[in-house]
N, C-alpha and C positions, 0 to 999 in steps of 0.2 A: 762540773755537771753531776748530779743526781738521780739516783732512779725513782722516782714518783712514786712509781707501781705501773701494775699493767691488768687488762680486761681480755676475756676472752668472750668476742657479741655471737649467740648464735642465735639466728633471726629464722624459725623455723618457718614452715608454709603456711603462708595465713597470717603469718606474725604481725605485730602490729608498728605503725612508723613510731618514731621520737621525735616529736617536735623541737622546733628551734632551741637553740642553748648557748651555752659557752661552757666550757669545758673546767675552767678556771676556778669559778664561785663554789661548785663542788671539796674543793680542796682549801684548806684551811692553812695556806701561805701567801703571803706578802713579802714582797711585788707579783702579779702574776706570773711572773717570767715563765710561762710552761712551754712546753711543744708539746706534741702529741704524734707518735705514728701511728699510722691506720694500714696495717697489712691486712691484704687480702689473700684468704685461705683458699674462697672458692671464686669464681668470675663474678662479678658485682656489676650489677644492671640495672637499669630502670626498673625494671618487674620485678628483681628482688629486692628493691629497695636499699638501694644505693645510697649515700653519702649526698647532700647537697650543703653546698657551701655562699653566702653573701660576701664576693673577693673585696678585703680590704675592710672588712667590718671591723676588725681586731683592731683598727688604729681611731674607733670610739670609745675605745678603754670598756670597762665593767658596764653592763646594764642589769635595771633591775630584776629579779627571774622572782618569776609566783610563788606563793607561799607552796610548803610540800605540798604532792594532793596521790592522790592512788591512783596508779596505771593499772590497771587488773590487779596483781596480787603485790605491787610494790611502787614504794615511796617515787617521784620523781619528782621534779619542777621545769619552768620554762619560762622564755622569753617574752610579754604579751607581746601578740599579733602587731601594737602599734609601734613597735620598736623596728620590725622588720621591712626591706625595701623589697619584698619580693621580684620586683623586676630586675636584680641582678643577680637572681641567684642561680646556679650553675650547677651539672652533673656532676658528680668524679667517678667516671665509670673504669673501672680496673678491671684486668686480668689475674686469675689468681698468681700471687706469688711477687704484684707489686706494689706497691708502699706508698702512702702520699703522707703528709706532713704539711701539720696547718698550728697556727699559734693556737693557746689556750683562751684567746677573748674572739677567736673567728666564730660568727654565727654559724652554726649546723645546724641540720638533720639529719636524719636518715625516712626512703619513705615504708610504706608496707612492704611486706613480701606477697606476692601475687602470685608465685609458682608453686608446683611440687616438692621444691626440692629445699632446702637450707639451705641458710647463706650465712658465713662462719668472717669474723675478720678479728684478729687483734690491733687492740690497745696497748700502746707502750708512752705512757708519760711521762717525759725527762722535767729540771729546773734544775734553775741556777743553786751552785750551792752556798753562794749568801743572801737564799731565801730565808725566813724567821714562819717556825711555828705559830698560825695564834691561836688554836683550838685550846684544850684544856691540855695544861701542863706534864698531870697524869698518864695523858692517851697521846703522847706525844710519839710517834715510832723513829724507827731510825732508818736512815735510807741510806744504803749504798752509794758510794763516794765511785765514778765511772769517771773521769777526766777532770785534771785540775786540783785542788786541795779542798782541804775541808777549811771555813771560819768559825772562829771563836761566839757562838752566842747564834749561832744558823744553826741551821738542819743538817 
């Protein structure tokens, strides 16, 4: 296992939601193999704009996600709307300081924040470590080896 990298989201008052995604396309390895944790810093609710999830989406493998487009001041992409079943999608509402864990091809979002206050959670994305880079060979990084061995011609 690999350390991917990790995010730190802080979703200030007023913040805006994320639409649908997958975690996975982001990242420039094959097989998908990711997970992802999502700790919560502070209590994560409906009204700040909590985490939602379509359970078992991940076993549709990859879908297509929009060309980049600009969120206010930065790049994003998304899921189109016709991809998603929204009738099974699902809160994950947390307490600060617990942890959920969802594969890298699980549909999410997150919605706005509607309170006063920030709403803070990390990112920690793991993979397998006979994943294979395919970005540019150049900008290839190296990732911390966290359980198991490194392979010859992986990450």
């Amino acid at each position: 296992i690999k350390l991917l990298g990790d995010q730190l989201f802080l979703k200030p008052p007023g913040g805006m939601e994320k639409t649908y995604h997958q975690d996975s396309p982001y990242f420039a390895i094959r097989p998908m193999e990711l997970v992802s944790s999502w700790t919560a810093l502070d209590d994560v609710t409906l009204e700040n704009g909590c985490l939602w999830v379509v359970p078992g989406s991940h076993h549709g493998g990859p879908l297509p996600h929009s060309e980049v487009w600009m969120v206010g001041d930065r790049e994003d992409m998304h899921v189109p709307d016709a991809s998603i079943d929204r009738d099974r999608e699902k809160p994950v509402l947390l307490k600060a300081g617990d942890v959920s864990f969802h594969h890298g091809l699980l549909l999410h979002r997150s919605g706005p924040n509607r309170t006063t206050k920030r709403r803070r959670g990390l990112a920690t994305h793991f993979m397998s470590a006979q994943s294979r880079w395919t970005g540019d060979p150049l900008a290839q990084p190296t990732y911390p080896l966290l359980r198991g061995r490194s392979y010859k011609g992986c990450v």
